[in-house]
N, C-alpha and C positions, 0 to 999 in steps of 0.2 A: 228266565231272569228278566225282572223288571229295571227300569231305571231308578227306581224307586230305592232297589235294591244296594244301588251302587254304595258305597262306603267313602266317608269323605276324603278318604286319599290319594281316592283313585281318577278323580280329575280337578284340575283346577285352574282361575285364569275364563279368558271368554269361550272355553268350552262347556261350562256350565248354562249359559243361554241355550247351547243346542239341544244338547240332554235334556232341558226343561220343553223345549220346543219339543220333543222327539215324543213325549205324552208317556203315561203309564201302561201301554203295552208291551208283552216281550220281544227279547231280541228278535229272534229268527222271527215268528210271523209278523213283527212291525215290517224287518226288512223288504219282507215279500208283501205284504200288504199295501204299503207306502209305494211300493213300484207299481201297481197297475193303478193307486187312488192318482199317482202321478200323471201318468200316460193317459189316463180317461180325460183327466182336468183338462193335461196342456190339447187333445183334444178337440176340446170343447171352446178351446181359444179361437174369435172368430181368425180368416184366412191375411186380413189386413192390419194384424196386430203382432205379429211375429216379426216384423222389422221396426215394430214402432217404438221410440225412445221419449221418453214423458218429459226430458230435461238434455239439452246440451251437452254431449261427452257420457250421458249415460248410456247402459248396453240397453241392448235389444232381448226380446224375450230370450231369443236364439242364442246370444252371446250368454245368457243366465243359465240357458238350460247346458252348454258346451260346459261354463264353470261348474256348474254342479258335478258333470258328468268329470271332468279336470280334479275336482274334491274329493271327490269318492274315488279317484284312484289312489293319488295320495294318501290320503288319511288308511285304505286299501293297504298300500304299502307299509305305514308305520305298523298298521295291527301287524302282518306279516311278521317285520323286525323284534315288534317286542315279543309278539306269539313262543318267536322263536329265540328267545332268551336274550336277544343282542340290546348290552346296554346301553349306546353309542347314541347317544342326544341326536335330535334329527331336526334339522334348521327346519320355520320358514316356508315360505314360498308367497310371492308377488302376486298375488293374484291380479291386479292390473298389464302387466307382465305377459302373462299367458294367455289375458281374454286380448292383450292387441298379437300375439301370435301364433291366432285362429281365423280360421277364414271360415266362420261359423253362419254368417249370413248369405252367402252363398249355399249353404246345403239345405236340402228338404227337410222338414220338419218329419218329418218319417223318418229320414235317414238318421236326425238327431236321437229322435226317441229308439231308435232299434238301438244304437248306440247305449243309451243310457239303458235299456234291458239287459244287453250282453255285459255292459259292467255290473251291474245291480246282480245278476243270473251268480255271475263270477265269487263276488261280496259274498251272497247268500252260500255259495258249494263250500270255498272259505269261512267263513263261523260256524258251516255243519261239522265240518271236519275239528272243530278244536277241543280241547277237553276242558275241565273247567277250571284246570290251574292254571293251563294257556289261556284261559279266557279272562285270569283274573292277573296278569302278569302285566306290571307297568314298567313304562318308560318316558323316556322327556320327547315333546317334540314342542317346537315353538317356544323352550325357555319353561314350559309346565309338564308337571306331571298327569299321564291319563292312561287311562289300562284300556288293552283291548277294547272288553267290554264295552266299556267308556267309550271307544271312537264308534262302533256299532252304532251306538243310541246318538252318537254327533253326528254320521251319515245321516240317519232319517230325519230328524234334528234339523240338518242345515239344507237339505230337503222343503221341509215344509215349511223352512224360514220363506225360499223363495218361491214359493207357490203363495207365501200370503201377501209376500212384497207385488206379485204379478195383480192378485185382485186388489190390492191398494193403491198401485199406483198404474198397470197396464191396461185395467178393464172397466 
């Protein structure tokens, strides 16, 4: 399934940027694709730029790759809820909030990225396992509607938002 594919009901609101961001490849091999184009990139960041902040009160590579990694369980979790038929609107969440408590710039940039594999690993074994009525199954989160599906292609999506945010503004 492509994003391509989605149907206009099935998300809406600023999850449509990510979707667009997330490109016209399919789910499952974007998900696993997008994780090693990830891990090569941040990589390839030189060793003095992973605590640097381009602006005052802004994060650090480190603090962006922890949200990511923060997002994708999230978003993780709603797929889960509506996967599993629950209609129950699901708040929100601060993301300012959670990147002040992390204590993200203290850890190895290894450690980060294994981090973000084992969730990513997790994501992927999860959307293998769904069928495609669970895959097509909406619910509310943040006040909009968005299916499964839908938050799949928003993981890779808000992915590669921050991997262009890194070369625009970190490198």
């Amino acid at each position: 399934m492509k994003a391509a594919e989605l149907l206009h009901n099935e998300y809406s609101g600023h999850f449509g940027t990510y979707i667009k961001a997330a490109g016209d490849g399919i789910l499952i091999e974007d998900l696993e694709i997008s994780l090693h184009e990830f891990i090569r990139f941040v990589q390839n960041i030189p060793m003095d730029k992973f605590d640097y902040r381009y602006a005052e009160g802004k994060w650090t590579i480190k603090d962006i790759i922890q949200h990511v990694i923060d997002t994708e369980r999230i978003f993780a979790y709603r797929a889960l809820r509506f996967s599993r038929n629950d209609k129950t609107p699901l708040p929100s969440f601060e993301e300012n909030d959670y990147a002040d408590n992390t204590d993200s710039n203290s850890r190895s940039i290894q450690d980060l990225l294994t981090e973000f594999s084992a969730v990513r690993h997790s994501t992927l074994l999860f959307y293998k396992s769904l069928s495609e009525e669970q895959l097509k199954r909406i619910g509310t989160a943040s006040g909009n509607q968005i299916s499964v599906r839908a938050l799949g292609f928003v993981m890779i999506g808000h992915q590669k938002h921050h991997q262009k945010v890194f070369e625009e503004r970190y490198l």
